[in-house]
Wavefront OBJ file of the C-alpha trace (Angstrom):
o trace
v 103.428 -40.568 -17.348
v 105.750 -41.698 -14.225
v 106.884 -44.278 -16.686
v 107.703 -41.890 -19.514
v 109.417 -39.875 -17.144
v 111.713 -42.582 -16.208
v 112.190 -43.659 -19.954
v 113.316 -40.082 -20.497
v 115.844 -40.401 -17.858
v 116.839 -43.755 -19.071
v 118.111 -42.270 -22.398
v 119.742 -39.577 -21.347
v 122.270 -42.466 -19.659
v 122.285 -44.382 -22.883
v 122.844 -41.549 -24.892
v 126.232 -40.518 -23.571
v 128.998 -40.970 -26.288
v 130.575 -43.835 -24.162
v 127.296 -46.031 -24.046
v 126.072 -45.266 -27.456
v 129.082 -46.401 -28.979
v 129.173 -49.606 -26.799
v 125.871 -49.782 -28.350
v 126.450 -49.848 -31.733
v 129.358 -51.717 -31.394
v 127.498 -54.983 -29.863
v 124.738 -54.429 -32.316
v 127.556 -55.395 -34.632
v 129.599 -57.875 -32.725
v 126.352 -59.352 -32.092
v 125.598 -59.853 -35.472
v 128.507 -61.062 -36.598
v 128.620 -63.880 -33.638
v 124.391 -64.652 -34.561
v 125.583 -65.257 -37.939
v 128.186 -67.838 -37.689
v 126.589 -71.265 -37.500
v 126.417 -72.799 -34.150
v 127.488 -70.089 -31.770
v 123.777 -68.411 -30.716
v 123.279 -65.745 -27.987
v 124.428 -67.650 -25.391
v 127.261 -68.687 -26.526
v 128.456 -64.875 -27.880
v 127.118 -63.221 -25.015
v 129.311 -65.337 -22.476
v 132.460 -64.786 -24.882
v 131.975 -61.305 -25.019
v 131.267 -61.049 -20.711
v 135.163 -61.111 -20.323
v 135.828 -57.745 -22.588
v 133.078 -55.492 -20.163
v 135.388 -56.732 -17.554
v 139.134 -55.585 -19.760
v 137.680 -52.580 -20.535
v 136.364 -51.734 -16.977
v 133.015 -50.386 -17.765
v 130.622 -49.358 -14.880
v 127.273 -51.812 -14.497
v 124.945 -50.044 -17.032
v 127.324 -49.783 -19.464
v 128.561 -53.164 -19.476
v 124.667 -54.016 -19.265
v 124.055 -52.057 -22.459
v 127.230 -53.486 -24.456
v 125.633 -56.998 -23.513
v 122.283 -56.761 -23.807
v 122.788 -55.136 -27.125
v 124.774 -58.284 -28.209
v 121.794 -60.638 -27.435
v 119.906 -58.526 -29.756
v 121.957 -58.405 -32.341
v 123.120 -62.335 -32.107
v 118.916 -62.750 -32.163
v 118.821 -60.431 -35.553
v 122.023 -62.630 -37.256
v 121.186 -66.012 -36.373
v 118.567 -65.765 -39.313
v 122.132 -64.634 -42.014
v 123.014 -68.533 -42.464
v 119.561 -69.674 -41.985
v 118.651 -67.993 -45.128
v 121.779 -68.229 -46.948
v 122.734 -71.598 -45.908
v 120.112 -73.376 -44.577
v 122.116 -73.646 -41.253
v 120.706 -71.905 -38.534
v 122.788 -69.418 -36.613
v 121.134 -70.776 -33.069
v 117.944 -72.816 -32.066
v 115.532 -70.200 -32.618
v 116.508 -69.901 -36.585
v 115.265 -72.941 -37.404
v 112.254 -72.357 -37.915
v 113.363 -69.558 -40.370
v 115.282 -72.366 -42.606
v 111.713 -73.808 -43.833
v 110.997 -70.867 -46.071
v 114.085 -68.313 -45.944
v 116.283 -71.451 -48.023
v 113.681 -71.848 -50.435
v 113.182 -68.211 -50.937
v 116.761 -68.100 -51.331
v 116.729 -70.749 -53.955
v 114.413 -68.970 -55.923
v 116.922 -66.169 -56.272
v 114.909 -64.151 -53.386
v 117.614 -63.771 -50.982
v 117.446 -60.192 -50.543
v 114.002 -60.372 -49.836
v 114.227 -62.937 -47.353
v 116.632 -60.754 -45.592
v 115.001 -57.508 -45.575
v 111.810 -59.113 -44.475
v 113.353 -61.191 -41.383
v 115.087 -57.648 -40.824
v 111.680 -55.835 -40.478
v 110.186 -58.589 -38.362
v 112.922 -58.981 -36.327
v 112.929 -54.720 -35.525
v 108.932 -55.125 -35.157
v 109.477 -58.206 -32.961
v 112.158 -56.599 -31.175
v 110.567 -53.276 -30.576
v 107.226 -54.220 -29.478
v 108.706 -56.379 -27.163
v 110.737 -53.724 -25.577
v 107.433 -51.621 -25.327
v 105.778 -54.256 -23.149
v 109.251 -54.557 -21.424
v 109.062 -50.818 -20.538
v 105.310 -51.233 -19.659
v 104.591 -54.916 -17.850
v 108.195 -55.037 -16.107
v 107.157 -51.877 -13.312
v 103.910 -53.710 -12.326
v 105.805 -57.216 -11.853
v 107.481 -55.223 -9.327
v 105.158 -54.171 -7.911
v 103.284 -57.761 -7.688
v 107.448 -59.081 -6.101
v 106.975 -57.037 -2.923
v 104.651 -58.987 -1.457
v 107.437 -61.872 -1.834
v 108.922 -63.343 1.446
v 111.768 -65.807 2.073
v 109.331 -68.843 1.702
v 107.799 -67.099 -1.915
v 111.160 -66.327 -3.534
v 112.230 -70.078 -2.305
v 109.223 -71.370 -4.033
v 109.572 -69.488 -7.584
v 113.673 -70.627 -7.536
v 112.230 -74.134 -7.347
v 109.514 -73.131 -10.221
v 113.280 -71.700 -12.199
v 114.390 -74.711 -12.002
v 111.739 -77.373 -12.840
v 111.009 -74.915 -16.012
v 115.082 -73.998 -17.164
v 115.475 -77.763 -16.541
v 112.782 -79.681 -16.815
v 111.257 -78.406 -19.848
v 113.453 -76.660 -22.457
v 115.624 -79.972 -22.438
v 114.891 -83.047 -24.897
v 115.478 -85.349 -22.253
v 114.227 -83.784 -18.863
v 116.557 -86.611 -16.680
v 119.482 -84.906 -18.138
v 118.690 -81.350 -17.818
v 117.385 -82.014 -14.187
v 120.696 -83.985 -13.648
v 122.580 -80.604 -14.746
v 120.724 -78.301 -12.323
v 121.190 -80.139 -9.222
v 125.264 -80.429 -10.504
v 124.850 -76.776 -10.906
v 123.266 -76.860 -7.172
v 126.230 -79.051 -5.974
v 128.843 -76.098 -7.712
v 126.802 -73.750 -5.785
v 127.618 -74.990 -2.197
v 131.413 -74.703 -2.757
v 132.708 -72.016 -0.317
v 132.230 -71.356 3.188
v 128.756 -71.549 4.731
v 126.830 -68.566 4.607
v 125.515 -69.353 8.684
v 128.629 -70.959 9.912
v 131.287 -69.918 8.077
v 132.548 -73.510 7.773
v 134.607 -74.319 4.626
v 132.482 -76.452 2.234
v 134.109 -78.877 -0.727
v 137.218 -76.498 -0.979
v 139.672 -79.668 -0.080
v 141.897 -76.686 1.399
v 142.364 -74.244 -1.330
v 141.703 -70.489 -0.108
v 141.044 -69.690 -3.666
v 137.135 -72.197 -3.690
v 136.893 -70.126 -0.394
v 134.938 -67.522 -2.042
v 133.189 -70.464 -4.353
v 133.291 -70.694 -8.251
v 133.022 -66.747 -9.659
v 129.905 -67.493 -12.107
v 131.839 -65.195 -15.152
v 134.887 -67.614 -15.049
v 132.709 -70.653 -15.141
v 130.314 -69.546 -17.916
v 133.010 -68.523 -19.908
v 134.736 -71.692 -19.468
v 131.313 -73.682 -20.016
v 130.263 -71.911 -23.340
v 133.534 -70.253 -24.945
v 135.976 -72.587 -23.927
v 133.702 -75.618 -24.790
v 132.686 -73.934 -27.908
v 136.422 -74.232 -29.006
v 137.017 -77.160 -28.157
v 134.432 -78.486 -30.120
v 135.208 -76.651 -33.092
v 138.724 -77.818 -32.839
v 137.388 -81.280 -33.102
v 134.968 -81.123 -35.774
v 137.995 -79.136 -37.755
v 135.234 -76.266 -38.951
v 136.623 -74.348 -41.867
v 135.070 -72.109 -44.643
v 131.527 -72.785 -46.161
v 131.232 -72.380 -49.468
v 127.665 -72.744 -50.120
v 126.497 -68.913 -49.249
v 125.086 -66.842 -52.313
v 126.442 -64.055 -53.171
v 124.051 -60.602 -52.238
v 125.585 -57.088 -51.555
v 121.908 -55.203 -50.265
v 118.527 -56.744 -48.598
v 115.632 -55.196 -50.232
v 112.093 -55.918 -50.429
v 108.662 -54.345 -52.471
v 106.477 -52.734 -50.121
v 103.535 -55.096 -50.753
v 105.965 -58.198 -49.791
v 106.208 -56.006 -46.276
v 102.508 -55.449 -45.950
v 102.179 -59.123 -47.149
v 104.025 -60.433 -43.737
v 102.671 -57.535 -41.929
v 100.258 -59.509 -40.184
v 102.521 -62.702 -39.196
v 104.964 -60.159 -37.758
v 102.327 -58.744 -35.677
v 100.685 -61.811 -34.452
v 104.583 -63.557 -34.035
v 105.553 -60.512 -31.881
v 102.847 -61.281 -29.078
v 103.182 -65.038 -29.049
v 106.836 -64.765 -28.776
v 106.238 -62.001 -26.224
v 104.471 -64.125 -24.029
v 107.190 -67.139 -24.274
v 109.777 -65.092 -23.738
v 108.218 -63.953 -20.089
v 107.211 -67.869 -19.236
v 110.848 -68.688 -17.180
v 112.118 -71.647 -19.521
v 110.244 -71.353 -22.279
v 112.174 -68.525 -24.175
v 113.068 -67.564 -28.064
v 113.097 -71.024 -29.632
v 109.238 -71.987 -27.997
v 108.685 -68.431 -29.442
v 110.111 -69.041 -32.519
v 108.015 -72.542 -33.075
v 104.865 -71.440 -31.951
v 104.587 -68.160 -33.756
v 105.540 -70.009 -37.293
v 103.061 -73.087 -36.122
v 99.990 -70.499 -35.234
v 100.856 -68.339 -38.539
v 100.598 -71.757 -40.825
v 97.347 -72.566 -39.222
v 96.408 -68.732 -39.987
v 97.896 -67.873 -43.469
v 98.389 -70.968 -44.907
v 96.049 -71.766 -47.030
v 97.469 -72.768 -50.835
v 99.901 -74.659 -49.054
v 102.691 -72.134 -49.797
v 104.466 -72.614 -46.657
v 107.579 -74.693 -46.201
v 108.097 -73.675 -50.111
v 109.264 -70.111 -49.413
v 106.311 -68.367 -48.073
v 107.272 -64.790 -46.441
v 105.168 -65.387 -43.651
v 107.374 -68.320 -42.713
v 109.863 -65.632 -42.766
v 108.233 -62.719 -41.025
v 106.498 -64.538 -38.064
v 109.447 -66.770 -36.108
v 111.979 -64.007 -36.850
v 109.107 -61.689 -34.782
v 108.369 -64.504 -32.568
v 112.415 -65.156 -31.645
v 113.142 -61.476 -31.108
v 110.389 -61.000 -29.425
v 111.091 -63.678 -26.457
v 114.271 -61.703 -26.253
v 113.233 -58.980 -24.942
v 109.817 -60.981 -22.727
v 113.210 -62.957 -21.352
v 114.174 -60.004 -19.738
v 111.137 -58.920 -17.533
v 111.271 -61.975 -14.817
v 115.314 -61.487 -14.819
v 115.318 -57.937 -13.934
v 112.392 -57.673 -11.972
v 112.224 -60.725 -9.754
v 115.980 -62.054 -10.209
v 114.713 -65.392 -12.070
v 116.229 -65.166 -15.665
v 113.515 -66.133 -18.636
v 115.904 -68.126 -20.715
v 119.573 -69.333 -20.764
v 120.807 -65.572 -22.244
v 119.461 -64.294 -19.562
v 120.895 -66.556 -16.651
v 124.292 -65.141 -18.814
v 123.308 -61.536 -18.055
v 122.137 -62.314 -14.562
v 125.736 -63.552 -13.644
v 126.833 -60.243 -14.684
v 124.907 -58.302 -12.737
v 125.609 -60.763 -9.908
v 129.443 -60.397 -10.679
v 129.079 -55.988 -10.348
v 127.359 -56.286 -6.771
v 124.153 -55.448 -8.508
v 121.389 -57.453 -6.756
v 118.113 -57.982 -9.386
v 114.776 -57.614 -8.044
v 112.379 -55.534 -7.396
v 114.476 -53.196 -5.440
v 116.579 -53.047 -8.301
v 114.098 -50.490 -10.281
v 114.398 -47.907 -6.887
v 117.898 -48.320 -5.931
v 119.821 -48.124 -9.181
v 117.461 -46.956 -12.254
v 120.089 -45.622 -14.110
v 121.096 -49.250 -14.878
v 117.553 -50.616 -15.488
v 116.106 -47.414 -17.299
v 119.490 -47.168 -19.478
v 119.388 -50.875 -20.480
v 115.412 -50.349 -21.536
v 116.393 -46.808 -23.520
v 119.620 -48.760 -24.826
v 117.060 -51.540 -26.341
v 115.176 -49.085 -28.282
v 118.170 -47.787 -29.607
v 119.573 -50.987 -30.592
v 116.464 -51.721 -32.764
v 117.266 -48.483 -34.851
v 120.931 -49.099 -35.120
v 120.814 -53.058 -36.223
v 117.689 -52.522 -38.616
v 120.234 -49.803 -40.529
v 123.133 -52.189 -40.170
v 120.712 -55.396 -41.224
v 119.780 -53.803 -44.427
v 122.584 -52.081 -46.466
v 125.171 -53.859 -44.776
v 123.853 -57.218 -45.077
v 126.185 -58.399 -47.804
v 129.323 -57.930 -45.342
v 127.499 -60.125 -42.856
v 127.339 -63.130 -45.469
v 131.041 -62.669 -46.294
v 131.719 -63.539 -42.895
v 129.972 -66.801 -43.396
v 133.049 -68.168 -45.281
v 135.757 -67.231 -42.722
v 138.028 -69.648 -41.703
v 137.940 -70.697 -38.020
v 142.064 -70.775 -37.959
v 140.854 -66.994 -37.898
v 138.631 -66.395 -35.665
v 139.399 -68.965 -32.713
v 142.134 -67.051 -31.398
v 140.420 -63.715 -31.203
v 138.098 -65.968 -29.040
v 140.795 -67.597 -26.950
v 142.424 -64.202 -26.168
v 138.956 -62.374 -25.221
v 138.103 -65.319 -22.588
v 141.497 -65.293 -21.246
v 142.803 -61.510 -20.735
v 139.022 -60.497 -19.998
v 138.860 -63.440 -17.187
v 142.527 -63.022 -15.789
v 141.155 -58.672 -15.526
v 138.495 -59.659 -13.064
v 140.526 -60.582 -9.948
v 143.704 -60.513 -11.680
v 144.331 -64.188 -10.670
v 145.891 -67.400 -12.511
v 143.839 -69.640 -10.594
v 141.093 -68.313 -12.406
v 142.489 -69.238 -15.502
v 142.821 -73.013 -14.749
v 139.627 -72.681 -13.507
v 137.730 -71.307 -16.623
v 140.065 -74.232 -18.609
v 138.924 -76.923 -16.469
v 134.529 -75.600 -16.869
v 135.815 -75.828 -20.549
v 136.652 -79.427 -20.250
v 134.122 -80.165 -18.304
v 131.695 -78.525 -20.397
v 133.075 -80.144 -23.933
v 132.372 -83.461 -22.366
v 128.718 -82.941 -21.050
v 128.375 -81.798 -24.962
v 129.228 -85.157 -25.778
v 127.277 -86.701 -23.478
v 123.789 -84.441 -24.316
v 123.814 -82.749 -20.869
v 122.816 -79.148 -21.525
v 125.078 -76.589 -19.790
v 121.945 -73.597 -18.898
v 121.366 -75.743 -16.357
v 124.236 -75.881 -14.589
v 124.646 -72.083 -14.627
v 121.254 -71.522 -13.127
v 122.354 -74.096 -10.746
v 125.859 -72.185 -9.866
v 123.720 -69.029 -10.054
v 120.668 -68.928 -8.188
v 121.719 -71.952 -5.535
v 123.201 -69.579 -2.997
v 120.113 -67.288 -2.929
v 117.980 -70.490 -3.042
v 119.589 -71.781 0.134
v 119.442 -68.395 1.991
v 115.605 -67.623 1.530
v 115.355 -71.317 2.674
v 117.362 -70.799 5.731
v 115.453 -67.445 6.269
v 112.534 -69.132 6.107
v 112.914 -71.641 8.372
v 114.245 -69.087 10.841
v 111.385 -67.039 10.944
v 109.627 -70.280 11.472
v 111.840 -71.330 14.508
v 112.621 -74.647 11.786
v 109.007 -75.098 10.888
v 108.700 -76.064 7.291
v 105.388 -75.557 6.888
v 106.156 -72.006 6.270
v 107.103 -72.848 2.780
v 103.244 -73.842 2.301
v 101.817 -71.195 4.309
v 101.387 -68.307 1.502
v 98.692 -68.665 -1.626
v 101.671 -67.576 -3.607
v 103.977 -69.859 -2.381
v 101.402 -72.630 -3.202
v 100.421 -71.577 -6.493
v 104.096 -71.259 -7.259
v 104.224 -75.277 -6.160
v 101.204 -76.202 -8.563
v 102.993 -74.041 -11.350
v 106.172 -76.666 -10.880
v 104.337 -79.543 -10.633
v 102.517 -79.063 -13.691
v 105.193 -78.274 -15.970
v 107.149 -81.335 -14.700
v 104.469 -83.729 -15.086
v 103.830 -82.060 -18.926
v 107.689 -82.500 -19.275
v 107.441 -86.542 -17.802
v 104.119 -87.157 -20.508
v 105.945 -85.417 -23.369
v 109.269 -87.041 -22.533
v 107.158 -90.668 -22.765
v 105.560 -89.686 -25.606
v 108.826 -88.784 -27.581
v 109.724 -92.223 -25.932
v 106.910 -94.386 -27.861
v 107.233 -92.826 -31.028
v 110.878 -93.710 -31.284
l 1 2 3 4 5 6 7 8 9 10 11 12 13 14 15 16 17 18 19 20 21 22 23 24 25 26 27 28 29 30 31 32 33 34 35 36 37 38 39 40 41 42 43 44 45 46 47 48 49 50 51 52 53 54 55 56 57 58 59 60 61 62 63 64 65 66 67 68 69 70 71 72 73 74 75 76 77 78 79 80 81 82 83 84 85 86 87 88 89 90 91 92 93 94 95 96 97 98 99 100 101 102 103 104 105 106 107 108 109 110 111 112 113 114 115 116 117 118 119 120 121 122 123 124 125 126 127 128 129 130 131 132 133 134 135 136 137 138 139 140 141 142 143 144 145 146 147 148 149 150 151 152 153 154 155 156 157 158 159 160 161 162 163 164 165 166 167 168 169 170 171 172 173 174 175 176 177 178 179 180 181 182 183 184 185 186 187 188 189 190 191 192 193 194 195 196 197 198 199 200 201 202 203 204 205 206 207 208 209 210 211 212 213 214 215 216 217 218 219 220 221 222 223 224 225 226 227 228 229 230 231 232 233 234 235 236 237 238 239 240 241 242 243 244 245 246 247 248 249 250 251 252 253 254 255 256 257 258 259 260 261 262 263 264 265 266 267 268 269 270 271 272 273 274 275 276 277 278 279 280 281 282 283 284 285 286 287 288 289 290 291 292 293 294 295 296 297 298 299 300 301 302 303 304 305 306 307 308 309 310 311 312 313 314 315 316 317 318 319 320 321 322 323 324 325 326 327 328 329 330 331 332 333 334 335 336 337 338 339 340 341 342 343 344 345 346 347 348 349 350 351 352 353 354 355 356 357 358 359 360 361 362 363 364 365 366 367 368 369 370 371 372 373 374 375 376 377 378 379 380 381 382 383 384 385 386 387 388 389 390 391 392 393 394 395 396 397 398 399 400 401 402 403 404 405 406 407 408 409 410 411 412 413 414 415 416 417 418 419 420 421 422 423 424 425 426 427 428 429 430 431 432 433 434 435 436 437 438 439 440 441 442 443 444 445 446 447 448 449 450 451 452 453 454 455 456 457 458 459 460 461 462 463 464 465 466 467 468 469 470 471 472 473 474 475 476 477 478 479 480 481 482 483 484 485 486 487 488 489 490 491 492 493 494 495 496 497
């Protein structure tokens, strides 16, 4: 009931005009940004951080506009999947192996409404166990200390960087440079100036917004710019998704069974939506399949990774909000925002300010409604958008990231700043050095280093307090365990090749 309670008061902040209107309005920015090949949720949230900042919107409602857009980019990323065989993010892929084919059959509007409905089941259910498993992780982070909290940032790392990346030399390689961005600025102890080569501005160290925008947006252009992306002609044409009701009860089951497995990815740190995504159409073939149907345009291949995706979206946000570790590279996004108001996440989060936590979870339910209406009549303005040209859409892009990062201290050097993450950032692209990395570095190093200096205060510079606690320990096996699966599958990958 306590929970109810707070779920009431929760809506009756996302309810107000001015948050359910930046609601519906990233359910359909989001959309638009899932469905254009390439760009993904972390790529649309990060352009779309700057405009919370231009418009000056208080914490929960800039949390609301966002989090709303990593729905809705997690609902279109399946558009050009279907329609074009070329998924919208990493998590769509899996939806390419039988949305194209039911799309070649002339069952595109099927494919659509169906991904539609599992996406709002996968969505929603996921937001239910949000609402109900996110309170007792709290609970559980209390008993963290200095040395506990040091031990799970070393467990966000190994997993962010270790595991989600195809080559785990690479993606460890980003973190500690993320690490290394991290320590710019004056020492937290000391207050001696650290890697600012005498610039007051690197006083204050890298603002995360300006280099995640620079990282993701800037990069993002830069790489379009080179590959000279234009119009797509391929899509087919559909104006409404529909599908019979025994299609619906059909996929009923995969959307069910996708919905949990994804959950449970999504609230692993690292794993997130596209181990979801795999795993939920992987477990649903072993299931369902049993003609030999999928891969051929089964609706179950539809149904369960569109459940499974959505569904690590909204498991991704549980270890963010309740023990400041983010679940996946979205989230790291979101937890730079929340970083950038003053808003500390962690368990003390849910006491001191539940009008942001409680109006982000009442938001979420809300944005399920709002993009299953948009997803289904309005689906055949989505896959117009597929063939706009990029001369077109670039600059909207370039002006967002500049004006929104120039409004947040109202400083130049900021801009040259963002430019030069977006170099930087185009050429780790080339070189296959993922960029999550390197924000969870710039991100979670500061904390990292306090609880570590903490600890070894309380200890009088014994560091066998980091050891001490079962937690702590278990925290240690945890890492090891998913490095060393990391190292065998890494070798294994290795051999085939």
């Amino acid at each position: 009931m306590e929970i109810l309670s707070f779920l009431a008061h929760g809506l009756t902040v996302a309810l107000t005009p001015t948050n359910l209107g930046l609601a519906v309005f990233g359910c359909v920015a989001g959309t638009i940004v899932g469905a254009l090949p390439g760009l993904g949720p972390v790529n649309g949230v990060a352009i779309l951080i700057p405009l919370a900042f231009t418009l000056g919107l208080d914490p929960a409602s800039a949390l609301i506009l966002l989090a709303c857009v990593y729905y809705g980019t997690m609902y279109g990323g399946r558009i050009s999947s279907i329609m074009l065989n070329i998924p919208g993010d990493e998590p769509a892929m899996m939806t390419c192996l039988d949305g194209y084919p039911m799309a070649r059959k002339g069952k595109a509007a099927e494919a659509l409404a169906i991904s539609a409905v599992a996406s709002f089941v996968g969505a929603t259910l996921s937001t239910i166990g949000l609402t109900l498993f996110a309170p007792l992780l709290v609970k559980v982070a209390i008993h963290f200390g200095p040395a506990e909290y040091f031990a799970l940032y070393v467990l966000a790392f190994a997993t962010i960087g270790g595991v989600t990346g195809a080559n785990p030399a690479k993606t460890l390689m980003a973190a500690a440079f993320g690490l290394a961005l991290g320590t710019v600025g004056l020492d937290p102890v000391s207050g001696t100036a650290r890697y600012t080569f005498g610039i007051f501005h690197l006083f204050d160290g890298f603002h995360p917004i300006v280099a995640i925008v620079g990282l993701f947006a800037i990069s993002e252009i830069l790489v379009y710019l080179e590959h000279a992306h234009g119009t797509h002609p391929g899509a087919v044409a559909v104006h409404r998704a529909y599908a019979r009701l025994s299609d619906l009860a059909k996929a009923g089951g995969a959307m069910v069974r996708g919905s949990l497995i994804g959950f449970v990815s999504g609230v692993l740190p690292g794993a997130g939506a596209s181990l979801g995504s795999f795993l939920a159409y992987a477990m649903e073939k072993r299931v369902s399949d049993k003609q030999g149907s999928f891969g051929h345009g089964d609706p179950r291949g539809v149904a369960a990774p569109e459940a499974g995706n959505n569904a690590a979206a909204g498991g991704a946000l549980i270890p963010m909000l309740s023990l400041g570790v983010p679940g996946s590279g979205t989230t790291a996004v979101l937890l730079a925002l929340l970083i950038s108001l003053n808003i500390t996440p962690g368990p003390l989060l849910f006491q001191k300010q539940p009008d942001v936590v409680w109006g982000l979870i009442a938001s979420l339910y809300i944005a399920n409604v709002v993009l299953l209406l948009l997803n289904v009549p309005l689906v055949g303005l989505f896959t117009r958008l597929l063939t706009l040209p990029m001369w077109l859409l670039l600059p909207t892009v370039v002006m967002v990231s500049f004006v929104g990062v120039y409004s947040i201290n109202h400083s130049t050097f900021d801009l040259l700043v963002m430019v030069g993450f977006g170099v930087l950032g185009y050429l780790l692209r080339k070189l296959d050095i993922p960029l999550v990395p390197i924000v969870l570095g710039l991100l979670l190093g500061a904390e990292m280093e306090n609880n570590y200096r903490r600890a070894l205060s309380i200890s009088g510079g014994d560091a066998s307090i980091l050891f001490d606690s079962t937690i702590a320990v278990s925290l240690y096996a945890a890492t090891a365990a998913l490095l060393a699966i990391a190292v065998v599958s890494a070798i294994r990958r290795h051999r085939r090749r």
